[in-house]
Each structure stands twice: as C-alpha cells, then as structure tokens.
N, C-alpha and C positions, 0 to 999 in steps of 0.2 A: 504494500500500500504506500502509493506516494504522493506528494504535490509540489511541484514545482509550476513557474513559471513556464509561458513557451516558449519553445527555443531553448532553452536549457537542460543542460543535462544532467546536471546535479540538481535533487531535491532538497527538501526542509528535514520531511521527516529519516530518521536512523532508521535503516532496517540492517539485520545481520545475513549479511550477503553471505556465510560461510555456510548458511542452513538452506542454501538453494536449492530446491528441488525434492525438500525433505518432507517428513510427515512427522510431527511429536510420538512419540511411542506412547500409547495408553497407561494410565493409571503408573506413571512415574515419578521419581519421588524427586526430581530435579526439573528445575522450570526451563524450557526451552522457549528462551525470548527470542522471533521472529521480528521485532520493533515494529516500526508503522502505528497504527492509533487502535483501540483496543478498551472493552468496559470491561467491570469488575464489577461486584457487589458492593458497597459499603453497609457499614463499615467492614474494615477489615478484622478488625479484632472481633467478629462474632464468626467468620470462618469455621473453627475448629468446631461450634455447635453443630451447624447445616454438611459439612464435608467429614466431620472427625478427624482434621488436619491442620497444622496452623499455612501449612506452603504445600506445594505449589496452589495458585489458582484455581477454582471452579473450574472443571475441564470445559462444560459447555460454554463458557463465556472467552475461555481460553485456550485452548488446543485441541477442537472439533471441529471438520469441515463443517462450513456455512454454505446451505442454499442461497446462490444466488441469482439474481432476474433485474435482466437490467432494463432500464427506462427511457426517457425521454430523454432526461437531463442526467443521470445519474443509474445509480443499483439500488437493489433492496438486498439486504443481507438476513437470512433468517437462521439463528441457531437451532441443533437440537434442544429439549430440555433436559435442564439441568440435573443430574439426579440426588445432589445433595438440595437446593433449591427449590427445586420445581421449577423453574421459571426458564421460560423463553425469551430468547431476546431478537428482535429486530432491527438492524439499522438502515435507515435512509439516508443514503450519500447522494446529494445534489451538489450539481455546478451551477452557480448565477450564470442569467443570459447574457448580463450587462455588464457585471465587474466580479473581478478576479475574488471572488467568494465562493467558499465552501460552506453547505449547512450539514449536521447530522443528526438527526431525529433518534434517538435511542430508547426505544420501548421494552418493557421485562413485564412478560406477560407471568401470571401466577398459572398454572397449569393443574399443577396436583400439590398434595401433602397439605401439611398444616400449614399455618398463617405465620408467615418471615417479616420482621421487620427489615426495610432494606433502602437504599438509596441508588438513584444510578451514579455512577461514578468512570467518566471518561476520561481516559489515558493519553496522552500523544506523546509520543519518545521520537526526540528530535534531535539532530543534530550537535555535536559540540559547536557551543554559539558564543560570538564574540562577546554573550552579555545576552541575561535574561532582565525584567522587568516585570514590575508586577504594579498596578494600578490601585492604591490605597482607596477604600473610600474616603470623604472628607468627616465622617464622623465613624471612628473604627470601636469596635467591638472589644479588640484585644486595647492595652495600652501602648503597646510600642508601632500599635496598625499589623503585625504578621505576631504569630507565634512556631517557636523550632519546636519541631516532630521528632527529631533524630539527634544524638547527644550529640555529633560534631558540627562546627561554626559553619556557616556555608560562608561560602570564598568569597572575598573582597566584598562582604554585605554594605550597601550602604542606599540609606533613607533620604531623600532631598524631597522635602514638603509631602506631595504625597506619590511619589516614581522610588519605589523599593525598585535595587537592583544588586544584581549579585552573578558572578561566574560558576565555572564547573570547578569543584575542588580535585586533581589529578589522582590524590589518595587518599580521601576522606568521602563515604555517602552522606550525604547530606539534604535535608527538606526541610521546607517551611511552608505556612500555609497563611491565609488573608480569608475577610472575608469579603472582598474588593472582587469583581466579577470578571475584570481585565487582564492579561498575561500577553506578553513581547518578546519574543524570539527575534533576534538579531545575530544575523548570520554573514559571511562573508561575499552573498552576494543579493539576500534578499531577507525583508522582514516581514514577520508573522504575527497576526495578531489574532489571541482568541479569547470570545466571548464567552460566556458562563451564562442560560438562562438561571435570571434568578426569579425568587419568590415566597413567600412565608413558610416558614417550617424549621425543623430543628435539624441541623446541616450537620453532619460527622464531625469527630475529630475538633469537639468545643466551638463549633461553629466554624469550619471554613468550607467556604465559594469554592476557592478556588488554590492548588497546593504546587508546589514545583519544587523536585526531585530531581539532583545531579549523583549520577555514579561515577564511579571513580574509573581509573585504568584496569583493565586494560581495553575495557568497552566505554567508549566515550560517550555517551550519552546523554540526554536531560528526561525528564519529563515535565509536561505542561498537565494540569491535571484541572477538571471541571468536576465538581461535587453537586449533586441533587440531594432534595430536605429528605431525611429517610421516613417512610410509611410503612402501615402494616398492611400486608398485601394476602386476602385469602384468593383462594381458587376461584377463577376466571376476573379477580380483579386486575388492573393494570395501571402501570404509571410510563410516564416518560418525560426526555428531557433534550433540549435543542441546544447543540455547541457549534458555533458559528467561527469559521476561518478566513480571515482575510489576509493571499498574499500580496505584498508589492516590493518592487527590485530597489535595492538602495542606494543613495541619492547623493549622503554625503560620507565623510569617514569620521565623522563622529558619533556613537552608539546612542547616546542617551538624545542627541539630537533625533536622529531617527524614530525613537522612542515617542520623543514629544509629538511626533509629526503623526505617527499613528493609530494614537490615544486621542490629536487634534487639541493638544494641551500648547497654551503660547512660551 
C-alpha cells in the first residue's frame, strides 16, 4: 500500500520491501510488519482479554487476506472476522477528483460473540521523515498539550505555541500522543498531512486523537496514528471512523515552514 505523488517514484508511506511476495504464517507468535497503513483494535491493553495474547495483532485486522473490489474512485477492502473479536472490518480507500487527497472510511462490524468495548484505531507507518509534527489544540486536555506513552524521550521534542515537533530517535522507540486531531509528515520530497475525524467520547490511552510512534534501527520507521472514542459494540452493531490524507511536494527547505503551510497556520 502506497501514496505518493505522480511522477514519483518514491512514496510516503514504509513498506518492508524484504516480505515481497510473502504471506504471514498463521497463528505466529512474531509480528510480520508488511508497513503501508493498517487498523487495530483499541485499546490495546485489552488484547490479551478478546485474543488471550498481549502480541502479535488481531490476525483478522492484521495478517489475513482482505476481499477486495475496486470502484470508481478507489477499493473497498473487506476482512475476515475476527475470531478473538468478532468483528469485521471494512475499508474505503478513495482518491479526491480535484486535489491530491486520500479519504479512509474504516468500519468494525460486531459479527458474533459477546459485547467488546472497542475503538477504531488507524495506523500509517511512514517513512523516516525529516520531522514529524503534531497540531496542538488551543485548549489541551493534557498540560504540556501531548502526553509520553513509552518511557524513552522522543528525539529533538520540541513545543512552539501550538506545532509539537519531534524526529525518529535511531535507538530508542519512542511515542507520544495529543488530543489535537492534526499530524505532519515531512519528508524529503513531499508532505503529508492527516486528519483524525473527531467527536465526543472517551478516546484510549487518557484521551488521545491522535498518537505518533518512531522505531528505532534497524527499521526506520514512524507511525502517524488516528484514535476513535471507544464503544461497546454487540452483534450486528457497528461503528466507524474517517482518516483523511492530504499529499503535496515540498516547497521550501525548511520543515516547520512546510508544517505551517499545511496546517494553513501564519
């Protein structure tokens, strides 16, 4: 799964080119990351209830062939269900007619089994980028506007009014999370901006929108992460949630310039 620019040959998002051509082996106790964009359950600390495992992944949301049918503008991607879950998932990848935007409609249908409390939660593993960014609200939930997930510092963090930005730490994983619905990827030849629908509810992880996750070497990585409010969801109810992609080529050689320019901040 990719998106780039046309005419370009390098894309945004990471994928691990070394698993080409492969298929994950069932019911494995090691996670075979494929990259490109990808949902999960939240939270993730209730895993081990619905799977009886704290890792890898929900296979159906994560190493099952998906139905696919493609459309007008785009695909519909449809999982098996889950069988620690129950739940099916859907996604709608469209391309805008008019400008360089990506929409993904991500639906978790309840199917079978008892009643899951759950959140959608979309992934994008991206690129090692010159600089990520993150879009504070102006009145934040946390005090410092983000809260760290993971005990080590993310790399060069730093706060200017309300544009959080921070690098890939080379040997440290590191995440933090906002409740700020914006995230910026800045890349070496193009920037990425994604949106987060928001809306009332009680959001994972103390309340974050939206989370971004660098790994370390020897897999260069980021993720860009979108959180939906978690519900309890019985058989044949559903929920879903829209994560919005806008690419554009970049402009000048300063990152947080670029930043401002795509947030539309002066």
């Amino acid at each position: 799964m990719q998106l780039r620019l046309a005419g370009e040959t390098e894309g945004a998002f990471w994928e691990n080119r070394a698993l080409d051509g492969q298929l994950p082996p069932l019911n494995s106790s090691e996670w075979i990351n494929f990259g490109g964009d990808k949902c999960w359950p939240a939270p993730q600390s209730d895993w081990p209830r619905y799977q009886g495992r704290e890792w890898p992944p929900p296979v159906a949301f994560d190493s099952l062939p998906l139905e696919a049918v493609a459309e007008e503008r785009g695909v519909t991607l449809t999982s098996p269900v889950d069988p620690g879950f129950g739940i099916q998932v859907t996604r709608h990848v469209e391309l805008d007619a008019e400008q360089p935007v990506m929409r993904i409609r991500t639906e978790y249908r309840k199917m079978s089994g008892d009643a899951v409390r759950v959140g959608v939660w979309s992934i994008t593993q991206m690129r090692d980028p010159e600089r990520i960014f993150m879009l504070l609200p102006e009145q934040s939930a946390f005090a410092d506007g983000d809260v760290h997930l993971m005990p080590a510092e993310p790399e060069e963090l730093r706060i200017e009014g309300r544009l959080l930005s921070l690098a890939r730490h080379p040997s440290e994983c590191a995440k933090i999370g906002s409740d700020g619905a914006s995230m910026a990827w800045v890349g070496r030849n193009c920037v990425v901006r994604i949106d987060a629908e928001t809306g009332p509810g009680e959001y994972p992880d103390g309340g974050c929108v939206t989370e971004v996750y660098t790994n370390s070497d020897p897999l260069p990585y980021v993720e860009l992460e979108a959180m939906g409010p978690l519900a309890s969801l019985s058989a044949g109810e559903r929920i879903e949630r829209s994560t919005v992609y806008m690419i554009m080529p970049r402009s000048t050689q300063d990152p947080e310039a670029e930043a401002r320019k795509i947030f539309c901040l002066r």
